[in-house]
Residue, then its C-alpha position, 0 to 999 in steps of 0.5 A: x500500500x505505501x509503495x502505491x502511495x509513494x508512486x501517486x503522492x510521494x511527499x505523503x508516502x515519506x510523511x506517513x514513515x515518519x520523516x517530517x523534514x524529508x517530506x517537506x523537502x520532497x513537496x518542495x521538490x515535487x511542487x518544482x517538477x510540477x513548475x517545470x511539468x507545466x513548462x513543458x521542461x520538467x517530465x524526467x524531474x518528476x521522476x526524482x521525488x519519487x524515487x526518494x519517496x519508494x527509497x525511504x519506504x522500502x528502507x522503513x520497511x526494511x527497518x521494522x522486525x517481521x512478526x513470526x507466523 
């Protein structure tokens, strides 16, 4: 489900595994890809908020103990 979310809304993705500052810094970074979007320059940036929002997911899952079955 977060993998879902940080593909959609990557700032939301990160503030949801708990790191507030990242999740600024990645709104700022995506609200830029979606300046340069709307100029028809910026399509290939968009992909670099993502990415980070799929990293710090996948490390945050990596982080926690899986329960024993």
């Amino acid at each position: 489900m977060h993998y879902g979310i940080a593909l959609v809304f990557p700032p939301v993705a990160i503030l949801i595994s708990g790191r507030l500052f990242q999740a600024v810094l990645n709104f700022l970074l995506c609200c830029v890809s979606i300046a340069l979007i709307c100029s028809g320059t910026g399509f290939l940036v968009h992909i670099a908020p993502v990415v980070w929002a799929l990293a710090v997911v996948h490390g945050t899952h990596a982080e926690t103990p899986r329960r024993a079955n």
